[in-house]
MARSE-733776 format. One line per 3 residues: for each residue x, y, z of C-alpha. Coordinates in pm, whole numbers. Layout:
<marzas>
X Y Z  ...
</marzas>
This chain:
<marzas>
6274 -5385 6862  5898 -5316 6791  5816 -5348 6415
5563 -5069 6503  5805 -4858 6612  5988 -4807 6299
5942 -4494 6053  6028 -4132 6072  6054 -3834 6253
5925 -3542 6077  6294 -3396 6032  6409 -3754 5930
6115 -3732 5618  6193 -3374 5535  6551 -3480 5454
6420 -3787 5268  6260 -3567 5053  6498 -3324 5005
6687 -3563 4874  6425 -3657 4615  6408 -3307 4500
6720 -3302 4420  6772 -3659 4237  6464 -3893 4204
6338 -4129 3958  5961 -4061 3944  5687 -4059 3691
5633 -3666 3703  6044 -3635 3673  6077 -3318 3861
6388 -3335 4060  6644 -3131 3954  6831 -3444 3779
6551 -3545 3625  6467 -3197 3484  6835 -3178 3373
6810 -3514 3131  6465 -3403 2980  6662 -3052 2928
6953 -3233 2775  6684 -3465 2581  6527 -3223 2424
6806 -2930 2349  6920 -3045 2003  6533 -3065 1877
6460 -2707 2022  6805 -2597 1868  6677 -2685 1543
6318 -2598 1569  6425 -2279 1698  6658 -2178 1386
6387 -2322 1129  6148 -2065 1337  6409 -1767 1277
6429 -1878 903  6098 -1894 851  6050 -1542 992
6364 -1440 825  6232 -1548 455  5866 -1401 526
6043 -1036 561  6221 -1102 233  5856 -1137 45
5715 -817 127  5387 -851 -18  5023 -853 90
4975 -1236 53  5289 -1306 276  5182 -1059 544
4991 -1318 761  5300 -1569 690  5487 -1322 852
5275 -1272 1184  5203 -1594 1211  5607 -1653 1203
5700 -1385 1450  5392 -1544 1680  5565 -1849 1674
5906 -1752 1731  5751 -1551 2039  5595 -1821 2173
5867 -2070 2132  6097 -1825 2274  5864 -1764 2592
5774 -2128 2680  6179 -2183 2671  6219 -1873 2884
5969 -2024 3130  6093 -2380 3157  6470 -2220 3253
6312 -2022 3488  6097 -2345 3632  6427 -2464 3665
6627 -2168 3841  6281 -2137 4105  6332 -2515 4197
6715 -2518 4241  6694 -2188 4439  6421 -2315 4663
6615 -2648 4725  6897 -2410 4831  6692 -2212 5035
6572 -2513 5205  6912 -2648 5258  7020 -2288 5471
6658 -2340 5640  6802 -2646 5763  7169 -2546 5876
7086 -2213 5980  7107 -2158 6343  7125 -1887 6599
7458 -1880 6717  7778 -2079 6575  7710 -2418 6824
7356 -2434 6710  7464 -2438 6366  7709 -2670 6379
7471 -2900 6542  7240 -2843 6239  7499 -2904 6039
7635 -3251 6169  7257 -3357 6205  7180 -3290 5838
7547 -3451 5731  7456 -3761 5958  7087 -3850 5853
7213 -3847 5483  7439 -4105 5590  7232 -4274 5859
6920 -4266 5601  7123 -4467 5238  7186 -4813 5297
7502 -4930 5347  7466 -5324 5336  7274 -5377 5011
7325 -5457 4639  7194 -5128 4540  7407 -4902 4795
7505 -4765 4419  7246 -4634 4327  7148 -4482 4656
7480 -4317 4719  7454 -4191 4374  7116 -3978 4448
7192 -3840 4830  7598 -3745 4747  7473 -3406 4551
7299 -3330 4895  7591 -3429 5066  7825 -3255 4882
7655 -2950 4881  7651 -2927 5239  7991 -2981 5299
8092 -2723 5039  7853 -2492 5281  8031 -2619 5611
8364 -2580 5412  8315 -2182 5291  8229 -2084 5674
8527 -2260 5789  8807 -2137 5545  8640 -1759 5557
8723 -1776 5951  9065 -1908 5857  9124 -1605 5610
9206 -1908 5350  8999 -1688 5065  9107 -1434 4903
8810 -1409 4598  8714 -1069 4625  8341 -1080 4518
8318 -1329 4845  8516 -1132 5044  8280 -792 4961
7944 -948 5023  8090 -1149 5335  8218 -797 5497
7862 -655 5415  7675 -1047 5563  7369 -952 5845
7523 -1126 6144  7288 -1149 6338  6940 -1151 6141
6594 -1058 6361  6387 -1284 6183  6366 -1506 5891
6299 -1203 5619  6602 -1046 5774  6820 -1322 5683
6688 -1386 5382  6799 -1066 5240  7142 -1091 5371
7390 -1018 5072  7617 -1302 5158  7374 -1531 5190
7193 -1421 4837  7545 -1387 4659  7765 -1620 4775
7575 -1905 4993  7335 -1973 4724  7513 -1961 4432
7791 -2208 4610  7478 -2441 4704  7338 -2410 4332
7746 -2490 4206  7774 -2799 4420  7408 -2932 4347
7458 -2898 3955  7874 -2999 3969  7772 -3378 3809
7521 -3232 3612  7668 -3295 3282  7651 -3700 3353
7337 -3657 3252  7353 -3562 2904  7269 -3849 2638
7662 -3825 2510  7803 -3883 2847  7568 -4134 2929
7681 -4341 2623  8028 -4412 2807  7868 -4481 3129
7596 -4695 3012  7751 -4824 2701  7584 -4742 2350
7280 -4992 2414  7242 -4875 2714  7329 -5245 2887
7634 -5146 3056  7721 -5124 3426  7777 -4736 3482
7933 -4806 3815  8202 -5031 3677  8535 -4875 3672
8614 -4713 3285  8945 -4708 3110  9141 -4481 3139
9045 -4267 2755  8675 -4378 2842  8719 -4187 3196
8919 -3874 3038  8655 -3840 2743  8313 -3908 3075
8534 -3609 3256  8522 -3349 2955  8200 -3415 2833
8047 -3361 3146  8236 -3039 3269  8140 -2918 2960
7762 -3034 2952  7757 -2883 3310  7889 -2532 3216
7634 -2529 2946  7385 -2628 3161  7426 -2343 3454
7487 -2103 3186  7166 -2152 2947  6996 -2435 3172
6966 -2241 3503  7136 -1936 3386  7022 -1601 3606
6652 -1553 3831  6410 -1272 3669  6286 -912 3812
5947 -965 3961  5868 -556 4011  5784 -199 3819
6061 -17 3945  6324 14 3623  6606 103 3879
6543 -252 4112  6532 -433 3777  6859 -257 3643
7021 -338 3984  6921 -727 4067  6981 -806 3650
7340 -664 3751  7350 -878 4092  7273 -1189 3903
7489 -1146 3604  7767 -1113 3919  7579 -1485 4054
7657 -1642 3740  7995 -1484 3679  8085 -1607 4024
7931 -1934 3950  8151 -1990 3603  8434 -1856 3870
8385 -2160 4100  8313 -2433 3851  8650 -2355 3648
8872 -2334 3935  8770 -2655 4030  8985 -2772 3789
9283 -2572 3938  9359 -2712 4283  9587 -2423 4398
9278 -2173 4352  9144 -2172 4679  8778 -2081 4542
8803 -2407 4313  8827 -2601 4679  8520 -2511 4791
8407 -2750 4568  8640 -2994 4459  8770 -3118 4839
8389 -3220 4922  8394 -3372 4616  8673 -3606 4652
8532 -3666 5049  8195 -3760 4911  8294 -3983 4628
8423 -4229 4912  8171 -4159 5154  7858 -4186 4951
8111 -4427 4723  7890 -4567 4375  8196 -4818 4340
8052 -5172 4388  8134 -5383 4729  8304 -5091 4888
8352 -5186 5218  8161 -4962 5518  8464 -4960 5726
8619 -4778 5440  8476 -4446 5512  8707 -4333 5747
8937 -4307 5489  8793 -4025 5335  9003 -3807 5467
9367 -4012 5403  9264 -4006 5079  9231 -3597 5071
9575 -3567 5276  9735 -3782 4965  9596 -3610 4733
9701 -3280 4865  10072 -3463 4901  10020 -3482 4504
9939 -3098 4447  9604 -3255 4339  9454 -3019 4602
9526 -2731 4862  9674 -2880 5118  9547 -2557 5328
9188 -2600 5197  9240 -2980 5331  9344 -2929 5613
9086 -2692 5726  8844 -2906 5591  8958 -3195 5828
8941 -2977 6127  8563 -2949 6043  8471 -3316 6010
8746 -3536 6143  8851 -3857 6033  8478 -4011 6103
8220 -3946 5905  7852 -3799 6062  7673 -4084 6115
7922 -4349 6115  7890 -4675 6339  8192 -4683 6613
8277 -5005 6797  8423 -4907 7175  8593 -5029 7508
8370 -4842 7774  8534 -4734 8080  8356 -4817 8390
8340 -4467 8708  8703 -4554 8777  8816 -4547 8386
8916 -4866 8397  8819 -5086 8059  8486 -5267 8093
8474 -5647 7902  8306 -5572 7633  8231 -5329 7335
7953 -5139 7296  7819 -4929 6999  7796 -4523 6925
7760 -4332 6626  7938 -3974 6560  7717 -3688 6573
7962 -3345 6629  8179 -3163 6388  8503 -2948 6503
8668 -3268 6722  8955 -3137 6905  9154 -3426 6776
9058 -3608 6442  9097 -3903 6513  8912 -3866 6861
8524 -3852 6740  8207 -3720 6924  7973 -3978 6919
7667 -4032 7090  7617 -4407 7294  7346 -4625 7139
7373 -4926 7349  7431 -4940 7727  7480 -5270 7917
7486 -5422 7559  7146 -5312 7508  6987 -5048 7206
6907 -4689 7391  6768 -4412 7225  6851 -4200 7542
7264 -4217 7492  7523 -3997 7616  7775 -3824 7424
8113 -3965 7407  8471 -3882 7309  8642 -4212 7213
9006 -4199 7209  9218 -4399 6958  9297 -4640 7262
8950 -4812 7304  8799 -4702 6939  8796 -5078 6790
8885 -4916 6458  9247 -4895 6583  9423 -5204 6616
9558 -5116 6932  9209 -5082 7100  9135 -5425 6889
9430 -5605 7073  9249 -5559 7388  8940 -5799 7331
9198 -6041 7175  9253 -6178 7480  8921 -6264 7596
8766 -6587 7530  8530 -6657 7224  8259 -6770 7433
8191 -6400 7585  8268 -6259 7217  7946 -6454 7052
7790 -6376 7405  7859 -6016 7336  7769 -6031 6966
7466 -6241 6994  7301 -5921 7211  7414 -5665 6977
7282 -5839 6625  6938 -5912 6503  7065 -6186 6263
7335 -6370 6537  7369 -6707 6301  7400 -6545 5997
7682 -6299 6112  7814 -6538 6403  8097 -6630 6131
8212 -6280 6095  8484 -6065 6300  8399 -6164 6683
8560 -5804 6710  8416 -5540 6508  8554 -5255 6347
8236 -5060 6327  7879 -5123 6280  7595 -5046 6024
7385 -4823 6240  7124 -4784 5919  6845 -5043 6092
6896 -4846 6476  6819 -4523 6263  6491 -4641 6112
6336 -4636 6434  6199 -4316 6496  6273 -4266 6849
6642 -4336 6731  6655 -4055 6540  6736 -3804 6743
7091 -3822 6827  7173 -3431 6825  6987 -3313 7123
7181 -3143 7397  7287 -3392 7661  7631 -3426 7880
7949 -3567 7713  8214 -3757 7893  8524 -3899 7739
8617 -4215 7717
</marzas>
């Protein structure tokens, strides 16, 4: 592959970025993490400079007297202005996280239902296809793209379980009955009810759900009180409970005083009456989601928590968690519903979305030559569609042919019997010499005598370096399917 050839389509960077807007480490720290731990930085100082401001103001009124006078003005001037620079940074704050949102339905948005779920598993898959997946700080990158990640699925998840009738939440319900199905153009949409009271707020939920991780208290236990500690290592199990309450409850505060509700930009006293009613509703409904989170059998408290538990194995921050583990996303949701630890409904539905292979993932396959009969060899794909008919039966799109990289691949179904991740497709190649296995593997690998030592027949693949190359990132574009 041409060195040159590597970089970024335009759709690849805007994701990239998204992504940093969201949760970045950068000098001018505004990401929405980033404004979150200066927030949480700086709240007990502003507490207290904000009561010795009212006390102040409250002592000058006690000394009514022509000296104290200017004491007095000059108290209520800086109470004002303390109060109005806070006002302003909360409202910094709601701006970003709404635009982030907007950008996020910008991206999944499309005309009709197979256009968006295109969008949908293309957005999904270059989060994946875009964090590293063999490196020592895999981490650290999972840690920054899951919120993303998350928040999409929770998007993909509400659609799903509102066709299903699986939600019963009657603000939803009222603003879904009353959605613009079929907007004319972009202004159109972006007034649609649902969209402003339910889409949004869900997408500003999900975004914010770790939130509280940041605050200086929680980040004690995670970091250790010097600040030297590993915060992916696995805590005990008090350490864990104590990270978990702190941070739900750092998060609540944080939506309700951090982000809290947008502000009337208008004259009109009657628009201003109506939208400060709308987004006291936004924030009600917000509270709504975030506490039945807790409560698995409230099918609101789903929308979040099942893409939750997905994402913490997909975009994993436990260290040396093995790529071929992502699959098992979904076991681990089906257990956990087993457990009353979810809705097994909510799980359910959320499977038939996604599938048992993650956007983006790296299949290993038996091709079928024009008389479906099993070719000897395996060649690679990655899964690019959402709603499989079967799970376990992934849509995938080819990225070698003949043993050789394409970036002009076919989409495939790959059935359990010649997806290598099965043992049963695995027993196949068994049978065929080593020889044509390193043969085989020294035409699909870069790196042949540093990975010559590892499984002659692979499970997956890490399709992160394919990916890089910009005329490999377009994997979603309409082209015929076959099965195979």
């Amino acid at each position: 592959m041409n060195k040159a050839l590597i970089g970024e389509s335009h759709y690849t960077k805007s994701v990239r970025n998204l992504v940093k807007k969201v949760h970045d480490q950068s000098p001018i720290k505004d990401s929405l993490y980033e404004q979150a731990a200066d927030y949480f930085a700086s709240a007990e100082v502003q507490k207290e400079q904000l009561a010795n401001l009212k006390q102040q103001l409250s002592d000058s009124k006690e000394l009514k007297n022509s000296r104290t006078e200017k004491r007095l003005k000059d108290a209520q001037d800086k109470l004002k202005s303390f109060q109005k620079n806070s006002e302003e940074s909360r409202l910094q704050r709601y701006k970003d996280l709404q635009q982030v949102c907007e950008q996020i339905l910008e991206l999944t948005d499309g005309a009709n239902k197979e256009e968006t779920a295109r969008n949908f598993a293309r957005l999904l898959g270059t989060l994946l296809l875009t964090t590293q997946t063999e490196h020592r700080k895999v981490a650290a990158f999972n840690q920054k793209t899951k919120h993303l990640y998350k928040a999409v699925l929770c998007l993909l998840l509400l659609d799903a379980m509102l066709e299903d009738k699986q939600i019963s939440n009657p603000y939803v319900l009222q603003h879904y009955s009353n959605r613009i199905q079929q907007p004319k153009d972009k202004d159109d949409a972006a007034r649609c009810p649902f969209r402003l009271y339910v889409k949004i707020p869900l997408l500003m939920t999900a975004l914010l759900q770790d939130i509280g991780q940041y605050h200086h208290d929680v980040q004690a236990i995670l970091k250790g009180p010097d600040g030297d500690e590993d915060e992916f290592r696995t805590l005990e199990k008090d350490e864990r409970q104590q990270m978990l309450k702190l941070s739900y409850q750092y998060t609540v505060n944080y939506l309700k005083d951090g982000i809290g509700c947008g502000s009337y930009v208008g004259n009109s006293r009657q628009e201003r009456d109506q939208f400060n009613e709308t987004e006291k509703d936004k924030l009600k409904f917000v509270m709504t989601m975030i506490k039945s989170s807790l409560d698995p059998q409230q099918s609101i408290g789903n929308l979040l928590k099942v893409p939750q538990v997905y994402s913490s194995v997909v975009m994993s921050t436990k260290r040396g968690q093995a790529y071929d583990t992502l699959p098992k996303a979904t076991l681990v949701l089906e257990k956990a519903a087993e457990k009353d630890a979810l809705n097994a409904k909510a799980v359910q539905c959320f499977i038939k979305v996604v599938g048992h292979f993650p956007q983006g993932f790296g299949v290993t396959y038996i091709p079928k030559d024009s008389d479906r009969r099993d070719l000897d060899r395996y060649e690679y794909a990655i899964v690019n569609g959402l709603y499989p008919a079967n799970p376990s039966v992934p849509i995938c799109r080819s990225a070698t042919k003949n043993l050789a990289f394409t970036g002009f691949g076919q989409d495939l179904l790959i059935s359990q019997e010649n997806n290598l991740y099965y043992p049963k497709a695995r027993k196949k190649l068994e049978v065929m010499s080593k020889e044509r296995l390193l043969e085989i593997l020294s035409k699909l690998v870069s790196n042949f005598e540093e990975r010559k030592e590892l499984d002659l027949i692979p499970n997956s693949w890490h399709p992160y370096t394919f990916f890089s190359y910009a005329k490999h990132q377009n994997l979603w574009n309409k082209t015929t399917r076959i099965a195979n």
